[in-house]
C-alpha positions as CSV (number, residue, x, y, z in Angstrom):
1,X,0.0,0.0,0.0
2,X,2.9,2.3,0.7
3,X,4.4,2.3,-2.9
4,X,1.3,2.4,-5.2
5,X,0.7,6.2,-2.5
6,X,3.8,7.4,-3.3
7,X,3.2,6.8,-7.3
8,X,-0.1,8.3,-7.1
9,X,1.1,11.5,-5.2
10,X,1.8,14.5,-7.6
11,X,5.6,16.1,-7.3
12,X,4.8,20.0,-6.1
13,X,5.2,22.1,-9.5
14,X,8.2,24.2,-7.0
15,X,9.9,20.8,-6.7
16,X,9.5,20.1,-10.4
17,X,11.3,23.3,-11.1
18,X,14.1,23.5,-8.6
19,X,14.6,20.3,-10.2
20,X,14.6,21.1,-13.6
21,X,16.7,23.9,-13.1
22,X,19.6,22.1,-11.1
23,X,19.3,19.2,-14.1
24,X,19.6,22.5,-16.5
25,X,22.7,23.5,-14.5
26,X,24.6,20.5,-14.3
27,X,23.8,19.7,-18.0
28,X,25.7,23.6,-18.7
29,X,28.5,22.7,-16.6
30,X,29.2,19.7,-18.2
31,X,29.7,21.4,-21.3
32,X,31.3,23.9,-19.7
33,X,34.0,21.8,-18.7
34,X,34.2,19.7,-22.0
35,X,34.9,22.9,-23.9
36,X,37.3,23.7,-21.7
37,X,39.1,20.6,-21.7
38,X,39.2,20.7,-25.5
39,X,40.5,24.3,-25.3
40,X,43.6,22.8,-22.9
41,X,44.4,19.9,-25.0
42,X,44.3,22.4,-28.1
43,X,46.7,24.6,-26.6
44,X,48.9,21.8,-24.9
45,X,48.8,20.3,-28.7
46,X,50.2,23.7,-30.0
47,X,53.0,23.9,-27.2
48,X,53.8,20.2,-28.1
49,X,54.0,21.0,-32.0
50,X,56.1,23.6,-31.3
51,X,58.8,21.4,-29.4
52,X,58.5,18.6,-31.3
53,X,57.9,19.5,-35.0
54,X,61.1,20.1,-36.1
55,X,62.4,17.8,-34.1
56,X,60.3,15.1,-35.9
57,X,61.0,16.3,-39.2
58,X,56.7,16.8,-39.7
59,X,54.4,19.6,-40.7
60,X,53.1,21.8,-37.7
61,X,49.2,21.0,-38.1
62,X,50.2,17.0,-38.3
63,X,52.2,17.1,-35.0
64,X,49.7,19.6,-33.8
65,X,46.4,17.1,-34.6
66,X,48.1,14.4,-33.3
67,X,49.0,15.8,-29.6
68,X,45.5,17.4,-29.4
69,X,44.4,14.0,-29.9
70,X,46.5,11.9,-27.9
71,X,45.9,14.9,-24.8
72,X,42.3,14.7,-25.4
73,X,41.5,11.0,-26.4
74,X,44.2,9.6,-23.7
75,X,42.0,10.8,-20.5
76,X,38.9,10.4,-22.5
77,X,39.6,6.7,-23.6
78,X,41.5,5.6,-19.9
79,X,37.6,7.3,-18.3
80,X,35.8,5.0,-20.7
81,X,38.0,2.1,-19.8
82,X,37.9,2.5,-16.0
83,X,34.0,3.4,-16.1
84,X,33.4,-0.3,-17.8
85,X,35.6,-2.2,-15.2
86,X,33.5,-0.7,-12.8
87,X,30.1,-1.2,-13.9
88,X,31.4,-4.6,-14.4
């Protein structure tokens, strides 16, 4: 009897709200900090083109992709690998 009351039981329209809006917020933060994060490993992929391009004997805008991508996809892919040993 206890759980079919609490299903039948409206959620206050302020509850509603103040939830929407902190699922709104977290959503924008997310974001917020994926940009950023791309914005880093774009500039740590420009410092690391710099140092290494000559070096390697490559075009700028090679080294360049390729660092982004390895400071980018590195955390991103080692996330994704810890996150399924966990749900495991």
């Amino acid at each position: 009897m206890g759980s079919s009351d609490r299903n039948d039981r409206e959620i206050p329209a302020s509850l509603r709200k103040t939830v929407d809006r902190a699922i709104w917020r977290l959503g924008l933060l997310e974001w917020t900090i994926l940009f950023g994060a791309a914005l880093l490993a774009l500039a740590g992929g420009a410092i690391a083109a710099l140092l290494l391009a000559e070096l390697l004997g490559l075009p700028f805008r090679i080294v360049w992709i390729g660092a982004s991508l390895a400071l980018f996809g590195g955390p991103a892919l080692g996330y994704l690998i810890r996150e399924r040993r966990t749900d495991r």
